[in-house]
N, CA, C and O atoms as a Tinker XYZ file with bonds, in Angstrom:
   500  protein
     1  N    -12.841000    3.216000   14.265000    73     2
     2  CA   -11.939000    2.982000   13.140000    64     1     3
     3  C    -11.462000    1.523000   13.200000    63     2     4     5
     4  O    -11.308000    0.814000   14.194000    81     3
     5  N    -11.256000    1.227000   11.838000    73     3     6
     6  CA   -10.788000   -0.324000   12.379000    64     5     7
     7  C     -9.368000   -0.593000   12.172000    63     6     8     9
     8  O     -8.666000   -0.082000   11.299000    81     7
     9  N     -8.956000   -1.566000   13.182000    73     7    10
    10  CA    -7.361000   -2.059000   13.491000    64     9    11
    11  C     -6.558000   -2.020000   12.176000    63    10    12    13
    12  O     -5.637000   -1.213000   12.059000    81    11
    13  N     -6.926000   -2.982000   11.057000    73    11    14
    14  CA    -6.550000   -2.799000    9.832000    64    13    15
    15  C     -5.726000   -1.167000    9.675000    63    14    16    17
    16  O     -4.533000   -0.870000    9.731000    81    15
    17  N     -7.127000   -0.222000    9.433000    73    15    18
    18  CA    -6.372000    1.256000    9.193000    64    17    19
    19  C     -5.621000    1.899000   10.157000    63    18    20    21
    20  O     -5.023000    2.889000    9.736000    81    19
    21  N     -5.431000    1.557000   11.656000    73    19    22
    22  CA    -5.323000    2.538000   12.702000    64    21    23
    23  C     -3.548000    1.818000   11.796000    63    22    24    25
    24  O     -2.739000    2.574000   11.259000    81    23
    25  N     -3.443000    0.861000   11.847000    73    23    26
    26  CA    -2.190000   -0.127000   11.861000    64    25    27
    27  C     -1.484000    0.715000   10.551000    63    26    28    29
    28  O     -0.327000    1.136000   10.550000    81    27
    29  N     -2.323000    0.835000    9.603000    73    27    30
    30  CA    -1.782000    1.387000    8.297000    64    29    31
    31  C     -1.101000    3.076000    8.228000    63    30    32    33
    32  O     -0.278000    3.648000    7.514000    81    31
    33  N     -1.841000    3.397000    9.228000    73    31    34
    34  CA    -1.198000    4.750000    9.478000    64    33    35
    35  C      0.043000    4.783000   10.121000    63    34    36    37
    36  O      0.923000    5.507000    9.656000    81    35
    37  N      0.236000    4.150000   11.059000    73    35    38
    38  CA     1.368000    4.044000   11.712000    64    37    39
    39  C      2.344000    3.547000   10.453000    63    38    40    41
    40  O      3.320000    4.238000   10.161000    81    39
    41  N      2.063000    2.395000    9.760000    73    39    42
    42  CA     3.089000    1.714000    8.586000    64    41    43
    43  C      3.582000    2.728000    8.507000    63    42    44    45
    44  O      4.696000    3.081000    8.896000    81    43
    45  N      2.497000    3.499000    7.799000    73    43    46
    46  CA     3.020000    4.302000    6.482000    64    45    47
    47  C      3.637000    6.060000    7.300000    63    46    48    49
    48  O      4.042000    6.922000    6.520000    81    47
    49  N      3.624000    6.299000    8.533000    73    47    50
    50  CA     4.348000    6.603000    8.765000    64    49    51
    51  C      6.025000    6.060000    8.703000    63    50    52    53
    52  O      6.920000    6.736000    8.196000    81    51
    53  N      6.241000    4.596000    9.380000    73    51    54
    54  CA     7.269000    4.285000    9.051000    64    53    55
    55  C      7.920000    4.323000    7.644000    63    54    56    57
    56  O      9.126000    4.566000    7.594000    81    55
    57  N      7.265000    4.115000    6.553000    73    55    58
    58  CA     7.578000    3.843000    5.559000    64    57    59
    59  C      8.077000    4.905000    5.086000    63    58    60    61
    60  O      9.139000    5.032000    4.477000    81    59
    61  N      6.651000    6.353000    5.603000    73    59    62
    62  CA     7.721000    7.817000    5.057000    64    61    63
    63  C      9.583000    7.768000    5.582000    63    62    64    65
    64  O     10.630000    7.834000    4.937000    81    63
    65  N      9.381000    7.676000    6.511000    73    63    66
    66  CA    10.978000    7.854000    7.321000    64    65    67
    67  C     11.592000    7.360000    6.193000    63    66    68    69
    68  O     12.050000    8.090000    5.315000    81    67
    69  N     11.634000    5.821000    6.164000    73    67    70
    70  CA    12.664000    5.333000    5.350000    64    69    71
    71  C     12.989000    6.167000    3.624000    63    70    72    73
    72  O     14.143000    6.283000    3.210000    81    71
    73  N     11.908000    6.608000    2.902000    73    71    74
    74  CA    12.084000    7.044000    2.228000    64    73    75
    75  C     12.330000    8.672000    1.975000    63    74    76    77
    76  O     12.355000    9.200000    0.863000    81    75
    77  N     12.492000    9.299000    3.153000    73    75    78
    78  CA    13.177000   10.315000    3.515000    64    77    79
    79  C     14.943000   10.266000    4.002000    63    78    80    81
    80  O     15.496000   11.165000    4.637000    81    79
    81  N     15.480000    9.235000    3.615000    73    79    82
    82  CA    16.511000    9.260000    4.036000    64    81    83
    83  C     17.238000    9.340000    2.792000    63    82    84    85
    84  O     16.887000    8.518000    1.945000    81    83
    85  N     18.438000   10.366000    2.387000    73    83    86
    86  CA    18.793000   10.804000    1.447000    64    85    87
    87  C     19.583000   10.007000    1.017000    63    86    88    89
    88  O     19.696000    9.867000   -0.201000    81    87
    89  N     20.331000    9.283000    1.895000    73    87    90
    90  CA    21.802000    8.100000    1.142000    64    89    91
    91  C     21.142000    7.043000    1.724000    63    90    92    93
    92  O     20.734000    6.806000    2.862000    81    91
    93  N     21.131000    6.151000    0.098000    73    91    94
    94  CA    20.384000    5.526000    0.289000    64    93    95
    95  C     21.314000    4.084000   -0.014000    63    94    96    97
    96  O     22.215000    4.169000   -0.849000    81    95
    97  N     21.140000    3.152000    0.482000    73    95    98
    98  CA    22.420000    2.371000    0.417000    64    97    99
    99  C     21.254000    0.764000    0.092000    63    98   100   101
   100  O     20.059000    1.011000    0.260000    81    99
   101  N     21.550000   -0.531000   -0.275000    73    99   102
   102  CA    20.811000   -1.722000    0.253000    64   101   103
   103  C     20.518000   -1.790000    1.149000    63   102   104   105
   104  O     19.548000   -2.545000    1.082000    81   103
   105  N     20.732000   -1.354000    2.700000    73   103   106
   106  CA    19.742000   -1.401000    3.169000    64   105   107
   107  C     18.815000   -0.669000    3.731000    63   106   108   109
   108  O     17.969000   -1.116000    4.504000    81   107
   109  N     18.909000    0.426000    3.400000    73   107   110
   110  CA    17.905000    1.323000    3.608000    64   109   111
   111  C     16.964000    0.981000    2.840000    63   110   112   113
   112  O     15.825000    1.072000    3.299000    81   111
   113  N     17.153000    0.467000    1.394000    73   111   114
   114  CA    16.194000    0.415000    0.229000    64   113   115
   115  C     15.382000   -1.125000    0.532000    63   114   116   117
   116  O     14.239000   -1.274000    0.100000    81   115
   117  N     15.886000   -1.939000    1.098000    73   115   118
   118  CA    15.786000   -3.163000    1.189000    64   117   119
   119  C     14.337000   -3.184000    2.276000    63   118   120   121
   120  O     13.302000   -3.829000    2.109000    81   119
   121  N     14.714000   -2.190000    3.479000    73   119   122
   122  CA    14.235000   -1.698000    4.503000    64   121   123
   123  C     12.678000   -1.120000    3.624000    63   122   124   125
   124  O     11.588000   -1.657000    3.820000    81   123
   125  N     12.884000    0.017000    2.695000    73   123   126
   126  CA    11.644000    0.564000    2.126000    64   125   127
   127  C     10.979000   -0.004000    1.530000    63   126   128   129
   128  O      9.910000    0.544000    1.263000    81   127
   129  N     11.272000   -1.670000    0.889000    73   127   130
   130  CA    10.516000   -2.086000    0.322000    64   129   131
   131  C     10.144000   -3.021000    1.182000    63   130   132   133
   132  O      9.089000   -3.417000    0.686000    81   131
   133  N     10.371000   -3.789000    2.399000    73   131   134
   134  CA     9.833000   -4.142000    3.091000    64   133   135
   135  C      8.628000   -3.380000    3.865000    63   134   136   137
   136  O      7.469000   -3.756000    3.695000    81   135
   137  N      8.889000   -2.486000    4.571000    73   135   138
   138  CA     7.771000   -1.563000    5.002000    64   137   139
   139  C      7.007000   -1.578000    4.003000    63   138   140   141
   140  O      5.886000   -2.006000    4.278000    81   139
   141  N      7.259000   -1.090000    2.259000    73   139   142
   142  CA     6.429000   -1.381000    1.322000    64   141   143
   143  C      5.277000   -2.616000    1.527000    63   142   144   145
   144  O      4.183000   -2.054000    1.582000    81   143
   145  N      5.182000   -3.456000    1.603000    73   143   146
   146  CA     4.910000   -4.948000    1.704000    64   145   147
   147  C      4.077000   -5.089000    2.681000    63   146   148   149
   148  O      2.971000   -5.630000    2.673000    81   147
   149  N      5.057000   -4.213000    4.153000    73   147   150
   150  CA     3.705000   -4.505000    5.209000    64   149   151
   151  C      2.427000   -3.316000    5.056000    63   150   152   153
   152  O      1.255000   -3.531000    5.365000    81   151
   153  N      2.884000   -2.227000    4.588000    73   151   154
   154  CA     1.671000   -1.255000    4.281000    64   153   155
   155  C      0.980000   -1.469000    3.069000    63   154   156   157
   156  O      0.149000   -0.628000    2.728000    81   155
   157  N      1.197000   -2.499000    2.336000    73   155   158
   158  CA     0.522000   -2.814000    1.047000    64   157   159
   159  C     -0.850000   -3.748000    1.914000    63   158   160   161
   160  O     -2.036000   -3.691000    1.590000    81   159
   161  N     -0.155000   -4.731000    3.284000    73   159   162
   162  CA    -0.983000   -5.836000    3.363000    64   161   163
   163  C     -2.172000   -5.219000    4.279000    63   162   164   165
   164  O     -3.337000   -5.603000    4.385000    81   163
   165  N     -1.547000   -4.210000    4.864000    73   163   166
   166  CA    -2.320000   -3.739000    5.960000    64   165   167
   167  C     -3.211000   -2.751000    4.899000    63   166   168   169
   168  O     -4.304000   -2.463000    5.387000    81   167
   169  N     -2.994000   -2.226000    3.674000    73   167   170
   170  CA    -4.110000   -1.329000    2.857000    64   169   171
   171  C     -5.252000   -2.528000    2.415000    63   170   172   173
   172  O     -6.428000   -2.322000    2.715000    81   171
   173  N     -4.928000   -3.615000    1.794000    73   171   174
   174  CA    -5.778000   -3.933000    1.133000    64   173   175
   175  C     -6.691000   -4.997000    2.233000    63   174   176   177
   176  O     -7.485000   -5.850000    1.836000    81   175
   177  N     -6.470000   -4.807000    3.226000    73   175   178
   178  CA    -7.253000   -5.814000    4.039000    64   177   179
   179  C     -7.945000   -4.676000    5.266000    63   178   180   181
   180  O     -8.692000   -5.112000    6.142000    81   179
   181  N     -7.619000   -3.350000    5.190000    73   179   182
   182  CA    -8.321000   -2.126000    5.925000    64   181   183
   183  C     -9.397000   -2.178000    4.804000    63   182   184   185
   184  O    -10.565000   -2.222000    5.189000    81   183
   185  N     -9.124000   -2.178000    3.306000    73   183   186
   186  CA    -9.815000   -1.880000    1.987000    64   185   187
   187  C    -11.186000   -3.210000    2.344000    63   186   188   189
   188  O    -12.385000   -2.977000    2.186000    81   187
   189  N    -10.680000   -4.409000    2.782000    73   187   190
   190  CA   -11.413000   -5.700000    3.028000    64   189   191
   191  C    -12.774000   -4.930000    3.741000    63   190   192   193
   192  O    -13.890000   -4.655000    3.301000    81   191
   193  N    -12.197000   -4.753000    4.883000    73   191   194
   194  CA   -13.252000   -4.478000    6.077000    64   193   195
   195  C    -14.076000   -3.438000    5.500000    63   194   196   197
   196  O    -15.282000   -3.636000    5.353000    81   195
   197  N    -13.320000   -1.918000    5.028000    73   195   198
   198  CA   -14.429000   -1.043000    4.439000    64   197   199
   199  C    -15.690000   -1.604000    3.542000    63   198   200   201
   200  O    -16.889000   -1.454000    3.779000    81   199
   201  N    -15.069000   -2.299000    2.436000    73   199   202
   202  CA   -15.938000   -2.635000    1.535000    64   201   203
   203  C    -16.989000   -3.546000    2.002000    63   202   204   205
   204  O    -18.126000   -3.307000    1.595000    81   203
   205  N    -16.796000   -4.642000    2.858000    73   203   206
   206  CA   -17.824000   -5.347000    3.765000    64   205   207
   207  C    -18.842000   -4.405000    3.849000    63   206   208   209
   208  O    -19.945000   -4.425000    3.304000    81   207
   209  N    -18.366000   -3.599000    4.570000    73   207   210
   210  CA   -19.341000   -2.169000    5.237000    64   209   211
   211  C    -20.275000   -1.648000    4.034000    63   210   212   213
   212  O    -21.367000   -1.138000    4.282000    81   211
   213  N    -19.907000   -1.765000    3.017000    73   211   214
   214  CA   -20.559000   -1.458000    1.795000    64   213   215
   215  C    -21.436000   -2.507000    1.207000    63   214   216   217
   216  O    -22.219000   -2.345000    0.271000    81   215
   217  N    -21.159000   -3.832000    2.009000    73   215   218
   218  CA   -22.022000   -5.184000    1.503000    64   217   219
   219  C    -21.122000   -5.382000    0.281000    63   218   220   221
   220  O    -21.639000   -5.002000   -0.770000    81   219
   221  N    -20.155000   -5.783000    0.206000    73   219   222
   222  CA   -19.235000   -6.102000   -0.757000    64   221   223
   223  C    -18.073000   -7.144000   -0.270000    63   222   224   225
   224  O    -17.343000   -6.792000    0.657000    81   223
   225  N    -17.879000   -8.510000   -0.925000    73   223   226
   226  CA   -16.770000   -8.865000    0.022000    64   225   227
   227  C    -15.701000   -8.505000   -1.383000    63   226   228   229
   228  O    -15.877000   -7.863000   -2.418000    81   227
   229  N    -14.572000   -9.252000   -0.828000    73   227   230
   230  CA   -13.078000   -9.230000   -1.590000    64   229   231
   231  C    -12.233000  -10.172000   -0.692000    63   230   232   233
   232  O    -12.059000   -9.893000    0.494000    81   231
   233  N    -11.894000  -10.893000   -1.055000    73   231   234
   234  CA   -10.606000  -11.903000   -0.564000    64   233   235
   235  C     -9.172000  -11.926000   -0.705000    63   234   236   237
   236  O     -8.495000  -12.587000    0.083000    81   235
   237  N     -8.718000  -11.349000   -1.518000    73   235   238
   238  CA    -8.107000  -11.030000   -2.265000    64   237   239
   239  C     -7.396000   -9.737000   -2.500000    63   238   240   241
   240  O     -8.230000   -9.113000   -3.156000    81   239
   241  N     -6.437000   -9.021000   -2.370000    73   239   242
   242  CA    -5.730000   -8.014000   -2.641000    64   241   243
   243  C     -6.218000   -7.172000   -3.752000    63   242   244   245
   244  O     -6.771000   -6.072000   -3.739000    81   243
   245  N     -5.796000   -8.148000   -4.950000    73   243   246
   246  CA    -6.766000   -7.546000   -6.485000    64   245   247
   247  C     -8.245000   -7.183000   -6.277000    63   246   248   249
   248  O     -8.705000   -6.103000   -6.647000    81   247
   249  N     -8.983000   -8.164000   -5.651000    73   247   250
   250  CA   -10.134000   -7.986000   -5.858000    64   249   251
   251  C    -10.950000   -7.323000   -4.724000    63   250   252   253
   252  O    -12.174000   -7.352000   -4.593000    81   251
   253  N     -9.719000   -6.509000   -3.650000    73   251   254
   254  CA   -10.482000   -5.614000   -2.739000    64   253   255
   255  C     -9.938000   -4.417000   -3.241000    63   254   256   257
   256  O    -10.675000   -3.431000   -3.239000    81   255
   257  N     -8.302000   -4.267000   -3.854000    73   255   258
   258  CA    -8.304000   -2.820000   -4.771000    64   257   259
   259  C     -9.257000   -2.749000   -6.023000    63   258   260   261
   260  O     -9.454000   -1.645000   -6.530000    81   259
   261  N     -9.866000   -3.887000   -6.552000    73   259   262
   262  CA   -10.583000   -3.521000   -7.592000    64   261   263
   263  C    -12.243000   -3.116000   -7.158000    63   262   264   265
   264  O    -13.043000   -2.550000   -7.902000    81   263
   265  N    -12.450000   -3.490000   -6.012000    73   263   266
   266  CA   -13.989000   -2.660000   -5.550000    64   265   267
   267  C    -12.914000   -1.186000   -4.977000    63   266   268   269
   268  O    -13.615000   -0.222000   -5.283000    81   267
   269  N    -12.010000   -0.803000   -4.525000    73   267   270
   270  CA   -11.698000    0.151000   -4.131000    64   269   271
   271  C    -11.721000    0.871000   -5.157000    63   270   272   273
   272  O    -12.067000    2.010000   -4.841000    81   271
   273  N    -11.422000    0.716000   -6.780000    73   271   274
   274  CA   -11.149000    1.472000   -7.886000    64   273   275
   275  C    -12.523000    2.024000   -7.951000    63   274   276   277
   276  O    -12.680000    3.238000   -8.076000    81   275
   277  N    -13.722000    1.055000   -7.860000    73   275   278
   278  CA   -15.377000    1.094000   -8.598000    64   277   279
   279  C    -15.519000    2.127000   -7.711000    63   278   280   281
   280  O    -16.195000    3.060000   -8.145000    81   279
   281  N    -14.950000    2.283000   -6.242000    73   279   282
   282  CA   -15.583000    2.856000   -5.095000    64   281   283
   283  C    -15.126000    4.318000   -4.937000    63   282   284   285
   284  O    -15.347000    5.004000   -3.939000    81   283
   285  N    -14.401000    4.750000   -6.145000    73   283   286
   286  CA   -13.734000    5.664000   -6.289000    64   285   287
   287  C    -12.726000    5.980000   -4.787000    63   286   288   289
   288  O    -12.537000    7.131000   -4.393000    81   287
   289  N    -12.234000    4.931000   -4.176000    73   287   290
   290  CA   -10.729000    5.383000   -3.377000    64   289   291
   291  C     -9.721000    5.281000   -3.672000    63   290   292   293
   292  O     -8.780000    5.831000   -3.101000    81   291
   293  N     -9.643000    4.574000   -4.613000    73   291   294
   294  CA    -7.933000    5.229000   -5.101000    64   293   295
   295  C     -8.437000    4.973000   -6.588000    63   294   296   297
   296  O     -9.466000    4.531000   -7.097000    81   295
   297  N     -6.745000    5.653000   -7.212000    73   295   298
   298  CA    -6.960000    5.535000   -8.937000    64   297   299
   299  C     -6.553000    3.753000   -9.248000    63   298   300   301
   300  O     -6.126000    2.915000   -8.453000    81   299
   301  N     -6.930000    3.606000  -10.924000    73   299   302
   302  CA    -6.828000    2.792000  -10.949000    64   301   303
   303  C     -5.336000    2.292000  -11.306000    63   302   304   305
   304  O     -4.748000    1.354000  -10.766000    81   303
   305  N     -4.911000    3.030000  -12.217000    73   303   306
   306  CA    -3.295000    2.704000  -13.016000    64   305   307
   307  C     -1.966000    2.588000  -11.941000    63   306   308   309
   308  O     -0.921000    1.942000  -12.023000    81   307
   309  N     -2.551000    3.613000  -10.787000    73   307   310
   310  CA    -1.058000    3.337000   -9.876000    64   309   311
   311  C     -1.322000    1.862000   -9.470000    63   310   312   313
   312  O     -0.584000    0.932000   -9.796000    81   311
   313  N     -2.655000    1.723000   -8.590000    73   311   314
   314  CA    -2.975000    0.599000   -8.146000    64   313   315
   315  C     -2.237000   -0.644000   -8.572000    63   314   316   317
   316  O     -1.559000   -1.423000   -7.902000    81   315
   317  N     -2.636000   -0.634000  -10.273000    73   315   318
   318  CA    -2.125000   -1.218000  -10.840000    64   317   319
   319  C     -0.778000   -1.896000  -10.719000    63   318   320   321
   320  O     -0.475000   -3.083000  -10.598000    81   319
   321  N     -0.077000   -0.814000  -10.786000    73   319   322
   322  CA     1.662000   -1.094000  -10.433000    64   321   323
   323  C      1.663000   -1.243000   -9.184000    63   322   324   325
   324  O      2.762000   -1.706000   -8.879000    81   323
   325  N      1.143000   -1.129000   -8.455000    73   323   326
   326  CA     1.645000   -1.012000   -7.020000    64   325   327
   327  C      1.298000   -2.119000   -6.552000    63   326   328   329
   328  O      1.896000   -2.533000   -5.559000    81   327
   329  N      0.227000   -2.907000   -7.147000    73   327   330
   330  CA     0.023000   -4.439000   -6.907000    64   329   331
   331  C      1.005000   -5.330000   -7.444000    63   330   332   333
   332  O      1.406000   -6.291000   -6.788000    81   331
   333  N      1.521000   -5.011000   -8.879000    73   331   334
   334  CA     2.944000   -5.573000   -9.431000    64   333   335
   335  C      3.738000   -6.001000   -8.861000    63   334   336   337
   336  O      4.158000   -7.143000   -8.669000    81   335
   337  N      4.143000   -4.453000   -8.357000    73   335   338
   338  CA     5.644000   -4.567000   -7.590000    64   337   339
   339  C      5.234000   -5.466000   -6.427000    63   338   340   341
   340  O      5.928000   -6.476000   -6.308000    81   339
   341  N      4.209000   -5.297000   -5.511000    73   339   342
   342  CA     4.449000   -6.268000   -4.765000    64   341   343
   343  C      4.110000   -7.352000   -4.449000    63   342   344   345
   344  O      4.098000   -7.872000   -3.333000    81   343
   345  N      3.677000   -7.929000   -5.893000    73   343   346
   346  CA     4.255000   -9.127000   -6.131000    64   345   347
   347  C      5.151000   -9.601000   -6.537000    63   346   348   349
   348  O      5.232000  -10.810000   -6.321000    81   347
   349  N      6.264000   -8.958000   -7.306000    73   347   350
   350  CA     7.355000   -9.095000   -7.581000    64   349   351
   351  C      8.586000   -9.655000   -6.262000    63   350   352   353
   352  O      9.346000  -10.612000   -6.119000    81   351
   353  N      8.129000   -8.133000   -5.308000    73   351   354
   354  CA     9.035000   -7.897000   -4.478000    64   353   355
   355  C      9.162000   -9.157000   -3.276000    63   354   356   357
   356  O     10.192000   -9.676000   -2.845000    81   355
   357  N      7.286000   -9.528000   -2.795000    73   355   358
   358  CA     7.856000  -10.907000   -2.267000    64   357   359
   359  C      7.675000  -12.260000   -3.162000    63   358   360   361
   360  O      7.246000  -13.305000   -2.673000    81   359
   361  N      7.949000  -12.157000   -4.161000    73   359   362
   362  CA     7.855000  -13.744000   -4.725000    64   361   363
   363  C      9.888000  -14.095000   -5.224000    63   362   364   365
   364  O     10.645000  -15.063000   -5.290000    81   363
   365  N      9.942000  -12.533000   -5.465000    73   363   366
   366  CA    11.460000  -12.443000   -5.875000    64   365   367
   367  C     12.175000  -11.736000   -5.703000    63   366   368   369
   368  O     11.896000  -10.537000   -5.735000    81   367
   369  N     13.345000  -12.172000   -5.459000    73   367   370
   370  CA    14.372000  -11.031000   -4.981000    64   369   371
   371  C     15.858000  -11.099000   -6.370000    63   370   372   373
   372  O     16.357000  -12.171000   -6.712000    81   371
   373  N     16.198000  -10.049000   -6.814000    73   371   374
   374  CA    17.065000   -9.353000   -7.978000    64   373   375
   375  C     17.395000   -8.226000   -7.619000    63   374   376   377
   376  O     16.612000   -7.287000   -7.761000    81   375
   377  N     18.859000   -8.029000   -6.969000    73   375   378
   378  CA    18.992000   -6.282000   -7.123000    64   377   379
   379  C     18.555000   -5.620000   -8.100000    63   378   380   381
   380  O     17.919000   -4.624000   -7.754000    81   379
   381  N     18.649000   -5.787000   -9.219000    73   379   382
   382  CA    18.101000   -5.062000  -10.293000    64   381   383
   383  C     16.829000   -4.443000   -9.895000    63   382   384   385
   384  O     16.504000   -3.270000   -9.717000    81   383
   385  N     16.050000   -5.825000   -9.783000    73   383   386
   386  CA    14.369000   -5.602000   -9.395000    64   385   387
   387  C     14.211000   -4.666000   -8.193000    63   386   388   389
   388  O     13.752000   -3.526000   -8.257000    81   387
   389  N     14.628000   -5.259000   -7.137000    73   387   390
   390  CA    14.731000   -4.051000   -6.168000    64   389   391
   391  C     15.044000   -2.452000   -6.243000    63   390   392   393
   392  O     14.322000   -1.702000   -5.586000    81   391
   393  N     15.869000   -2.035000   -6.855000    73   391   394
   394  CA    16.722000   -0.765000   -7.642000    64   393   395
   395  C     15.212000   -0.159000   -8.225000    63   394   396   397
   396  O     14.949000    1.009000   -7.941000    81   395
   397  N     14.517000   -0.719000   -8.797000    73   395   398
   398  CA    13.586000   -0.104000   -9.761000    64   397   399
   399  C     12.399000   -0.162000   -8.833000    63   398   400   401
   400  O     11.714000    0.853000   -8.704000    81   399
   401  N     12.132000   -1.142000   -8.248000    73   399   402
   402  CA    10.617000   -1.039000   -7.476000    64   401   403
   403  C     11.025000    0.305000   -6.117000    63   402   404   405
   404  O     10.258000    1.178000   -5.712000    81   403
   405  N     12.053000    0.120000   -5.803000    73   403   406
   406  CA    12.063000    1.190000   -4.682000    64   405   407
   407  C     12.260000    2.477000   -5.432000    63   406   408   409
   408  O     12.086000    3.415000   -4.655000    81   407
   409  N     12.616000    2.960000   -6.892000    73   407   410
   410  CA    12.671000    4.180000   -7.463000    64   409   411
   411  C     10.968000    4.593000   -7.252000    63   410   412   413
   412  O     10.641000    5.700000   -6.826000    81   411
   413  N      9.739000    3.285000   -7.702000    73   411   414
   414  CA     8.387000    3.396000   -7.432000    64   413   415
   415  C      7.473000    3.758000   -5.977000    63   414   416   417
   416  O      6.338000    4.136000   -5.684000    81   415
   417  N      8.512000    3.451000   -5.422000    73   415   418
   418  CA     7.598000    3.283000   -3.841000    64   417   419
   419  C      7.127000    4.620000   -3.358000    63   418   420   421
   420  O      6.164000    4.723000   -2.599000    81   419
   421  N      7.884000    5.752000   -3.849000    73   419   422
   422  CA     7.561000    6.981000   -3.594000    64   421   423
   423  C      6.070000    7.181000   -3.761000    63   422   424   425
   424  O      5.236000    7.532000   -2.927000    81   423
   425  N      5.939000    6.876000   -5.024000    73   423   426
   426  CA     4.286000    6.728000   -5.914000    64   425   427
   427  C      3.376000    5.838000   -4.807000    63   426   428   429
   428  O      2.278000    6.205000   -4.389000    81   427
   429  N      3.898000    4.890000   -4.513000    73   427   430
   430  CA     3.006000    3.809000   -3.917000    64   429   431
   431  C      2.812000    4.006000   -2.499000    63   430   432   433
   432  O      1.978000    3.454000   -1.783000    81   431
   433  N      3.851000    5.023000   -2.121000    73   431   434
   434  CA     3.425000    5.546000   -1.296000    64   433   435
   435  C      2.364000    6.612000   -1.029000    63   434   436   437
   436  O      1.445000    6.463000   -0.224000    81   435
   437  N      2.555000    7.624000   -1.721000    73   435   438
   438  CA     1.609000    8.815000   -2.165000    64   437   439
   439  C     -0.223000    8.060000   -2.303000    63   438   440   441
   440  O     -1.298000    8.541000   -1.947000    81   439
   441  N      0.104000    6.766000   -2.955000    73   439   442
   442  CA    -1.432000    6.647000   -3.293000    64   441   443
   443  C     -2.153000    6.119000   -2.110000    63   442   444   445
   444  O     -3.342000    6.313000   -1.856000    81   443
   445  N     -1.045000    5.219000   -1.203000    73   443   446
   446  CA    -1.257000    4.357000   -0.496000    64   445   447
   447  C     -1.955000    5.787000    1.206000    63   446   448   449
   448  O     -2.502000    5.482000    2.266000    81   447
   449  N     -1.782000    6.399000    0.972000    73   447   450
   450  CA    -1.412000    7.721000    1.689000    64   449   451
   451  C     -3.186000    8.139000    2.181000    63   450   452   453
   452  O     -3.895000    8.290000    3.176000    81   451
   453  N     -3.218000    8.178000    0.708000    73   451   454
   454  CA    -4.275000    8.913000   -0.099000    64   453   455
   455  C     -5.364000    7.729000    0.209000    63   454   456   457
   456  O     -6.218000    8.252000    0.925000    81   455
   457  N     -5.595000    6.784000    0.048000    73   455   458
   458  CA    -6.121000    6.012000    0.281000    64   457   459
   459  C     -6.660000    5.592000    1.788000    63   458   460   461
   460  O     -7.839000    5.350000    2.044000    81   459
   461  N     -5.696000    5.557000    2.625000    73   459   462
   462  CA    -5.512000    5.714000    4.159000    64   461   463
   463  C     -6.989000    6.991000    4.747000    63   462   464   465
   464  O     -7.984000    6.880000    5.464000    81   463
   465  N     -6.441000    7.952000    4.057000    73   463   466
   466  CA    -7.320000    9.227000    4.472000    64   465   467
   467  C     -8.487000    9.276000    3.385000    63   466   468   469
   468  O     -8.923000   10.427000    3.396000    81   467
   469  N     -9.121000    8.556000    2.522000    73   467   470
   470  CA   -10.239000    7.872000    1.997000    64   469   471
   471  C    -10.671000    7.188000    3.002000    63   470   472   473
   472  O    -11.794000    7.403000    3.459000    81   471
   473  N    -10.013000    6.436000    3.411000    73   471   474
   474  CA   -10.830000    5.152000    4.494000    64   473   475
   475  C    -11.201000    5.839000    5.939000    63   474   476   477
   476  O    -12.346000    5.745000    6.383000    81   475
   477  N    -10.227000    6.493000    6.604000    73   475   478
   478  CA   -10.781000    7.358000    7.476000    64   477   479
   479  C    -11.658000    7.779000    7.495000    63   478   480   481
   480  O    -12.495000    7.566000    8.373000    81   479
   481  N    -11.868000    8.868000    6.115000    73   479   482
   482  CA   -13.082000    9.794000    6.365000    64   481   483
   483  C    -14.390000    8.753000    6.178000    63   482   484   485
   484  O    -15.489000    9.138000    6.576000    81   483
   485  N    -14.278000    7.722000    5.700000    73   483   486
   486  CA   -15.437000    7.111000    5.542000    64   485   487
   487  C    -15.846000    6.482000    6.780000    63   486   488   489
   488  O    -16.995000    6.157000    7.078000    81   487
   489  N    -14.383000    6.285000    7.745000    73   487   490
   490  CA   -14.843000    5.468000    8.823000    64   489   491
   491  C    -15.603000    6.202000   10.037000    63   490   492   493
   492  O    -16.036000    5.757000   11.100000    81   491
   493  N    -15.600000    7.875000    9.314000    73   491   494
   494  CA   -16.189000    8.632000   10.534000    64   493   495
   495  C    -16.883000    9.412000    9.843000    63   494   496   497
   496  O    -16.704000   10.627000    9.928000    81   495
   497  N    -17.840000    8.860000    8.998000    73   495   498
   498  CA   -19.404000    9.469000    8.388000    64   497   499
   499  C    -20.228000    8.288000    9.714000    63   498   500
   500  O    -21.454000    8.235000    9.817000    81   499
């Protein structure tokens, strides 16, 4: 398996925790969208290495979720947002903005999840 995914599982364990915590205050949320960020970087660069494996490169975040879309591992529309937000989240900081991207992370989590255990099973055909 490669480092990329072993790393992403663990994230996104962390990441569940945080978003299992019921009172949710700035910094808990602040906290989830950070973990957000590091399990975003660690998906799309596990996504890097798979697709290599496929004779495909990607450099790029967009353009390793967008062979991930062709490659049928994740959908395309969450993707979508879930690349948004985190660009939003590190280029800018707005409570507002924050308030709303962490109402999302649940989602971005779920896909990001889903995706994780896509790459697995492929890493042990």
């Amino acid at each position: 398996m490669n480092k990329p995914l072993m790393k992403l599982g663990e994230a996104l364990d962390r990441l569940g925790e945080s978003l299992d915590i019921s009172d949710v205050d700035s910094i808990v949320r602040d906290a989830a969208i950070k973990r957000f960020e590091v399990c975003f970087e660690l998906a799309w660069k596990a996504v890097q290495k798979a697709a290599r494996s496929e004779g495909l490169d990607c450099a790029s975040p967009r353009s390793c979720f967008q062979h991930a879309w062709r490659l049928g591992w994740v959908e395309e529309a969450p993707t979508i947002t879930m690349i948004e937000d985190r660009n939003l989240t590190v280029h800018t900081y707005d409570e507002r903005l924050a308030i709303e991207v962490h109402a999302r992370i649940r989602a971005h989590y779920e896909c990001l999840r889903a995706l994780n255990a896509e790459l697995i099973e492929r890493s042990q055909d």
